[in-house]
N, C-alpha and C positions, 0 to 999 in steps of 0.2 A: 335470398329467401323472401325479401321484400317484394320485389318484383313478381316472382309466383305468386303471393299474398297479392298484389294487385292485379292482375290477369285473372285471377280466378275470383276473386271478390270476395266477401266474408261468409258467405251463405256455405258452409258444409253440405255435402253429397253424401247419400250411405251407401255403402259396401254393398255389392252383391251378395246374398247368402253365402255362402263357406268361406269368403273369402274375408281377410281381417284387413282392419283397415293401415293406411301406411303409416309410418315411425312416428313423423312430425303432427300429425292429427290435420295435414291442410288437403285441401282437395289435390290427388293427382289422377287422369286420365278419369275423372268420373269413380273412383272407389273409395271413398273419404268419410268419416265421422268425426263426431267432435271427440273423443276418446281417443286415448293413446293405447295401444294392446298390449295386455300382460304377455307373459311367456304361453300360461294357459291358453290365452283365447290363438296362439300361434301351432301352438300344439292341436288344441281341439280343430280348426282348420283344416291343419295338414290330415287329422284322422277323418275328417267330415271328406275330405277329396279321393281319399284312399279308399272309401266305401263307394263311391261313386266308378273309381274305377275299377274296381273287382270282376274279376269276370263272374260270369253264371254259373254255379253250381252244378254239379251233373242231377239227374232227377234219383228220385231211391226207386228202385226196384221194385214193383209190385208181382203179387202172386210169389210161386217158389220161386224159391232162390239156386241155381245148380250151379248157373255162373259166374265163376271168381277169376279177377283182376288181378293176379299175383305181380307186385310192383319191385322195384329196387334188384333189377336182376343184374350182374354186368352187361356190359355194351359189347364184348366181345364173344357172349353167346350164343350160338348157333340153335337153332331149333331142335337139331336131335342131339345136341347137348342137353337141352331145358325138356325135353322127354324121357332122357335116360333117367336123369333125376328125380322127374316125378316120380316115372315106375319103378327106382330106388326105394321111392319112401312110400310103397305100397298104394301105388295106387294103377298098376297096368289092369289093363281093361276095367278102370271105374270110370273112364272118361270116355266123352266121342268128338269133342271134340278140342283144338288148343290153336291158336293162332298167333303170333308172336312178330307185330309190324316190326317193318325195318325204315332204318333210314337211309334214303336213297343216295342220298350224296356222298356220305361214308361207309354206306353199305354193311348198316352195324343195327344191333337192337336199340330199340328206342327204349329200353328198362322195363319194358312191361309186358304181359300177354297173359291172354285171354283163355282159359279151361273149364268150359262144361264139363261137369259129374255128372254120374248116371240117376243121384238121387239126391235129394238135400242133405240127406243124413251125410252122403259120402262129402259134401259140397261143406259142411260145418266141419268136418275131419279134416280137410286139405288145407281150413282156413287155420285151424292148430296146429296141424305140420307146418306150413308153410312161415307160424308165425315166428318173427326173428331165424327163420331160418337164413345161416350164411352159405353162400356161394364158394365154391374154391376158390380160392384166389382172390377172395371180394372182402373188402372191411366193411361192408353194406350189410345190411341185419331185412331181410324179406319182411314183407307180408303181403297176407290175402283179403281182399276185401271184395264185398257182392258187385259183380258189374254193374253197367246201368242197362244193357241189355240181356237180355235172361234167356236161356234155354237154345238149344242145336238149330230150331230152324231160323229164326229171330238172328244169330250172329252169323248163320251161313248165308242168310238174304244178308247181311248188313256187307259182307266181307266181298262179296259176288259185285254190290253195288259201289263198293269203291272200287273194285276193279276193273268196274265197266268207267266207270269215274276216270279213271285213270289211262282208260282208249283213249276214251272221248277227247280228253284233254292232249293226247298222243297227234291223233287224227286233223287237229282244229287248229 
C-alpha cells in the first residue's frame, strides 16, 4: 500500500461522473477522491450506469389508434392458431390486418404480433379482451397495447420493408 502511496503521490484524482471512487480513497488508474463511498453513493452509481444503458423507448403513437401489439402469447403458436382465437373472442372480420414475426432459427413466435382493427372503438375492445387473457396451455396472462406503428398501410409498408430487408441480406 505504501508503494502505491508513493507512485502515485499524495495529490488525489476525481472520479469520472457515475463512477464512485475506490475502497482505500488512494488514486487507482486515474478514478480517485479523497472520500471513501458509502453503500449509497455505490448504489446511486450502479442506478446512474443503468439509465445510461437503457435502451430507447418505442415512440407513442400519434393520431388513431387501430393498432394493437398483443404481447405474451406462447412461442409455440402458429398464426392460424392466434386468428382462430381472435375470431373466438369476436372479433372475425373487425380486423385487416395481423402479423405475427417468427424466429428464424427455431422457427417459433417471438410472443408477440401485430392487429389492425377496423376502427378504434373496435381497437379499445380487443385491448379488454385481450387484457390477462391466457392462452391454452400458457400460465402467461396477455395483453394489448397501442403499437408504435399505426393503421394497414403504415404496417404493410413496414412488413414489405423487412422483407425486402431480408433479400437483400440473402443476395449480399
Amino acid at each position: 500500500c505504501l508503494r502505491r502511496r508513493e507512485q502515485l503521490g499524495s495529490v488525489p484524482q476525481r472520479a469520472p461522473p457515475g463512477l464512485p471512487p475506490p475502497e482505500d480513497g488512494f488514486a487507482h488508474e486515474g478514478k480517485d477522491t479523497n472520500s471513501i463511498p458509502s453503500k449509497m453513493d455505490k448504489r446511486e452509481a450502479k442506478t446512474a450506469n443503468k439509465v445510461v444503458d437503457q435502451p430507447r423507448r418505442a415512440a407513442k403513437p400519434s393520431g388513431p389508434i387501430t393498432t394493437m401489439q398483443l404481447r405474451n402469447i406462447p412461442h409455440s403458436l402458429t398464426m392460424e392458431q392466434l386468428r382462430a382465437v381472435v375470431n373466438e373472442q369476436g372479433f372475425i372480420g373487425k380486423y385487416d390486418f395481423m402479423w405475427m414475426p417468427r424466429a428464424t432459427k427455431r422457427n417459433t413466435s417471438t410472443g408477440f404480433a401485430f392487429v389492425n382493427l377496423i376502427s378504434t372503438e373496435l381497437a379499445e375492445s380487443f385491448a379488454e379482451v385481450f387484457k390477462g387473457y391466457r392462452f391454452e396451455g400458457s400460465r402467461s396472462r396477455s395483453r394489448a397495447t397501442p403499437a408504435e406503428i399505426q393503421g394497414y398501410d403504415a404496417n404493410l409498408e413496414h412488413l414489405l420493408e423487412r422483407a425486402l430487408d431480408g433479400v437483400e441480406d440473402m443476395v449480399q
